[in-house]
C-alpha positions, -999 to +999 in steps of 0.1 A: +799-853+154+822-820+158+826-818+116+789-811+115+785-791+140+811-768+125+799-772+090+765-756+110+786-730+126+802-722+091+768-713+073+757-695+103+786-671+098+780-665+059+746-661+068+753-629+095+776-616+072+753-616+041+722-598+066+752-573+076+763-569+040+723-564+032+719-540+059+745-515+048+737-515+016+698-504+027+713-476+047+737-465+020+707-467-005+682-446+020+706-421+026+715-417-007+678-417-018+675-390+015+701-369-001+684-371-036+650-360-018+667-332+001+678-316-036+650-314-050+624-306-024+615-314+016+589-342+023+561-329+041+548-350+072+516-356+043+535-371+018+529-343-003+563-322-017+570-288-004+568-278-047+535-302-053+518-279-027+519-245-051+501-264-075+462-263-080+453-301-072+421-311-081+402-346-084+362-357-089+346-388-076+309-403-082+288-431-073+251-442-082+251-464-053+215-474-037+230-469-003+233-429+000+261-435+031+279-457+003+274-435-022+294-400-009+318-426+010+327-441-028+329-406-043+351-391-014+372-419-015+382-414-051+389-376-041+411-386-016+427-406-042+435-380-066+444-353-038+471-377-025+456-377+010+448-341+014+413-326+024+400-303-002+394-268+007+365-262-020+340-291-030+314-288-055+286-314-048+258-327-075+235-350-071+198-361-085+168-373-067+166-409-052+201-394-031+195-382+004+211-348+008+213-347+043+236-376+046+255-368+018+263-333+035+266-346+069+291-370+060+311-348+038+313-323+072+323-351+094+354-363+073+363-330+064+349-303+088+368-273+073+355-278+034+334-252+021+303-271+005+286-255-031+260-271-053+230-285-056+209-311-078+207-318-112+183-331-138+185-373-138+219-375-139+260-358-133+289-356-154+327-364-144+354-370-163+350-403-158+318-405-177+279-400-176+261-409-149+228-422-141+217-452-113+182-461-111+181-444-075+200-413-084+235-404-090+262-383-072+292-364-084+318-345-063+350-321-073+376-312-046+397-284-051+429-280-029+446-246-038+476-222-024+468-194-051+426-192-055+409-188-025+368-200-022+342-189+000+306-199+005+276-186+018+236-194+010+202-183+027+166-191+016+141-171+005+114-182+025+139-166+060+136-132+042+110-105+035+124-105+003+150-128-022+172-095-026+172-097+011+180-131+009+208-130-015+223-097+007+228-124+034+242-153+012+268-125-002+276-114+036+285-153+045+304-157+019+323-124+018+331-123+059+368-128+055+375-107+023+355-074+029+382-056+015+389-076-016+364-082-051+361-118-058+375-126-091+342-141-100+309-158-086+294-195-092+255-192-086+229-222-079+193-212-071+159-226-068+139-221-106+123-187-108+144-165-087+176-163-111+175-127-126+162-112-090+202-134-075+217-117-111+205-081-102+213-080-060+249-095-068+251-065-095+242-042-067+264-059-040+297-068-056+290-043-091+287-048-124+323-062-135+318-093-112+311-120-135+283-149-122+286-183-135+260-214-124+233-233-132+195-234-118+187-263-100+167-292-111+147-322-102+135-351-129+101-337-135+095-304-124+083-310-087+103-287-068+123-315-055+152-291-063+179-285-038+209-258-033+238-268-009+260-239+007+284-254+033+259-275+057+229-264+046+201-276+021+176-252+011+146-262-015+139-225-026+170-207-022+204-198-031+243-209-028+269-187-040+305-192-043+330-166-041+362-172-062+395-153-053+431-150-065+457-137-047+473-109-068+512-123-063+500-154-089+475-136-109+497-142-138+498-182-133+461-185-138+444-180-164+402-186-166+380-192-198+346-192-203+323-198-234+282-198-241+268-219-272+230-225-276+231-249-311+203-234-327+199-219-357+184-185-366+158-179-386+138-151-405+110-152-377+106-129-352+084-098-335+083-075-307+066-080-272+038-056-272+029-074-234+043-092-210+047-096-172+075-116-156+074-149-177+046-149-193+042-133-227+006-122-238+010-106-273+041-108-298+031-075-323-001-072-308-016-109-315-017-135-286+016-149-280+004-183-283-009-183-313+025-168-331+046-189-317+026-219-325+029-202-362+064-194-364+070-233-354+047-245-385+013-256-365+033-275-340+016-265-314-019-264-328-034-290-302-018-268-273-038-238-285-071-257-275-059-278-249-031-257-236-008-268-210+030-279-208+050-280-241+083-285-224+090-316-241+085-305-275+099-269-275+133-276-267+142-274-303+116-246-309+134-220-284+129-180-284+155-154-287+160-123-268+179-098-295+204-078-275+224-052-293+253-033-275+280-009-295+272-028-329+269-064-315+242-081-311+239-111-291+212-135-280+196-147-251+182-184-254+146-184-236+124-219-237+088-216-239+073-239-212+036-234-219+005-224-232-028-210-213-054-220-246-077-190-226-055-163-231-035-168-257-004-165-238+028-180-236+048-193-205+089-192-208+114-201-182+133-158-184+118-128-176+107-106-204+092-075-210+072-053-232+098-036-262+119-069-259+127-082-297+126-114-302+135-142-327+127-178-337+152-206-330+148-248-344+172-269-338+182-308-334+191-333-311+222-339-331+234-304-331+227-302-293+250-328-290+283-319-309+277-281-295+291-305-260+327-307-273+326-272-293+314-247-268+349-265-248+370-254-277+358-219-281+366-216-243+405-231-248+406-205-284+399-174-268+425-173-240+450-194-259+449-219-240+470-252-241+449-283-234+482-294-209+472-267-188+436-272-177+433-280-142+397-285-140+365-271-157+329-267-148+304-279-173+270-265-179+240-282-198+207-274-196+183-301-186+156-294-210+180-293-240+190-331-230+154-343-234+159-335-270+186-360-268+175-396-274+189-416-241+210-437-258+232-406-271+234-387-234+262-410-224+284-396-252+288-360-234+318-368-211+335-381-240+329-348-265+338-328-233+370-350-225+382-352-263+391-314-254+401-317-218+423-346-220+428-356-187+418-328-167+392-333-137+355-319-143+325-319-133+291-311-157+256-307-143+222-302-164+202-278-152+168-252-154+182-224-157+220-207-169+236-177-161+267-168-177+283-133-181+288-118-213+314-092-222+294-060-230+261-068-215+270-084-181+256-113-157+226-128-177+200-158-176+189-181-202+173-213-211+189-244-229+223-234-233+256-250-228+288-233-207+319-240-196+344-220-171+381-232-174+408-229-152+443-234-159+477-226-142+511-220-164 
């Protein structure tokens, strides 16, 4: 019996003296690896590096889950992903109708009480850089922002608390602005209820001056029912306004650089007149004949059956838009406007921008084609004219106006992410469709227009 029980006591030994042998060589290994870690940067208790945290992080997430509690769970859970475990500081929300706002914003509050909230709704369906999306009860999109060097702040009233939208937009600006009444935001992002856009445009202008440049989209429902909705922090408004104040701190100026471009996709033709009258949106006479009735013959007859019956000709004008003719020091540059409709007893014609009498205006056609390969092009003109290298790009904002998309046979919508992507690479975005866009142009400042596309761009070096 004793030479077993020693051959037992035998392996017994090799085996402590392998775990030992193990076990020193996992603490030589971890304190080399500590060592290592120590050289190159300090491990914060987040798991995020001491040198990751100067960087611009950004991620998006979606879902077109049925389940609205699902839904903003699925999309934060994919931000959390891509910000390594960190709460964003900024988070632009989109969503469509069939997605219950108020659960989508309460939940977003309770996991992350400290966010500031901007955005609003967009026309049946978001973009991501993960693709183009749709679900038959809606659709929503989210982009977290978690940044040492830009700075964002949020504020957003409704018109209907205020004698007045000016007044109303004075109060969204004070929110927004509490902690930085000394500084000029480096620019504005802008959502509104349809309608109310150059009234936001001309109170910011007033506010914050002229060299402030606005950027946003109006937003939108599916068909037109005021079922649109802003978002400022924890609010919801249906006929108000969100605003978004963008700063960089001075000491990194020089490590960001932001890009913006405009493209409509129509072409220009010989057609065109002057407004003889006009009051808000409505145009009565283009060179002194009923609006209507121009229009309708500038398009070749296309219209004719509007001109008895009148009504909405939203659907079919979207590649029959108007032209505002801006000139400024030798340029001239032009200001999309889509008609919506036609009143067959006066002659007149309904668009979505305020115009007046002395206004010049020209004739636009386009295609559904053109509309779509203006996607990846109005990104490239953005990334030309600050020399920008695609690498770069930490995340863009993509505009597209909701009434050009109808113009866009369904099964071609779903292509967008990928024209935007194929000049963004990999970086995050986040692309809504909208009724409305306001965009700033060098020369002629903060402006509103119809059936555009826009992108803003921001990149650190």
């Amino acid at each position: 019996m004793r030479p077993k029980i020693m051959k037992k006591n035998k392996i017994w030994i090799i085996v402590i003296l392998l775990s030992v042998l193990a076990l020193s060589l996992v603490v030589v290994l971890l304190k080399f690896l500590e060592i290592e870690n120590k050289s190159a940067y300090v491990i914060k208790q987040n798991g995020v590096s001491e040198s990751e945290s100067e960087k611009i992080k950004v991620a998006s997430g979606w879902s077109v889950n049925e389940d609205s509690k699902k839904a903003v769970d699925e999309a934060m859970y994919s931000i959390r992903l891509g910000l390594n475990g960190q709460s964003p500081d900024f988070l632009i929300v989109q969503a469509t109708e069939g997605i219950d706002y108020s659960t989508v914003i309460g939940e977003i509050h309770t996991v992350w009480p400290s966010v500031q909230i901007f955005g609003g709704t967009s026309h049946l369906a978001t973009l991501t850089d993960d693709g183009y999306h749709q679900g038959e009860s809606g659709s929503l999109s989210l982009l977290g922002v978690v940044s040492e060097k830009i700075e964002f702040a949020v504020g957003g009233s409704s018109f209907a608390d205020y004698s007045s939208p000016e007044k109303a937009v004075e109060e969204a600006i004070g929110l927004a602005t509490a902690d930085f009444s000394e500084e000029k935001p480096e620019l504005v992002f802008m959502t509104s209820a349809p309608g109310f856009e150059e009234k936001v445009l001309l109170e910011i202008k007033k506010i914050l001056g002229p060299d402030v440049p606005v950027f946003g989209g109006s937003s939108a429902d599916n068909e037109i029912k005021n079922k649109w909705r802003q978002f400022a922090n924890g609010r919801i408004y249906s006929e108000g306004v969100s605003l978004a104040m963008v700063y960089i701190d001075n000491k990194v100026r020089d490590d960001i650089k932001i890009s913006w471009a405009s493209q409509s996709g129509y072409d220009l033709s010989e057609q065109g007149g002057l407004i003889t009258r006009a009051e808000g949106r409505i145009i009565y006479e283009i060179d002194n004949r009923p609006a209507a009735e121009v229009y309708n013959n500038w398009t070749g007859g296309k219209f004719s059956q509007e001109l008895i019956s009148g009504g909405s000709i939203l659907n079919k004008s979207n590649i029959y838009p108007l032209s505002k003719v801006l000139a400024n020091n030798g340029k001239i540059n032009y200001l999309t406007i889509h008609p919506a409709s036609i009143d067959a007893d006066k002659g007149s014609l309904e668009v979505f921008a305020e115009v007046r009498a002395g206004d010049k205006i020209v004739f636009r056609h386009g295609d559904w084609e053109t509309l779509l390969n203006r996607t990846s092009l109005v990104v490239e003109k953005a990334l030309n004219k600050k020399e920008i290298d695609q690498d770069s790009v930490c995340f863009a904002l993509y505009d597209f106006c909701g009434g050009a998309l109808g113009a866009i046979p369904k099964t071609e919508r779903t292509k967008i992410p990928a024209l935007i992507s194929e000049k963004l690479i990999k970086a995050p975005y986040l692309g809504m469709f909208t009724f409305g866009e306001q965009f700033f142009l060098e020369g002629v400042g903060n402006t509103h227009q119809n059936l555009v596309s826009s992108v803003i761009i921001f990149c650190e070096e």
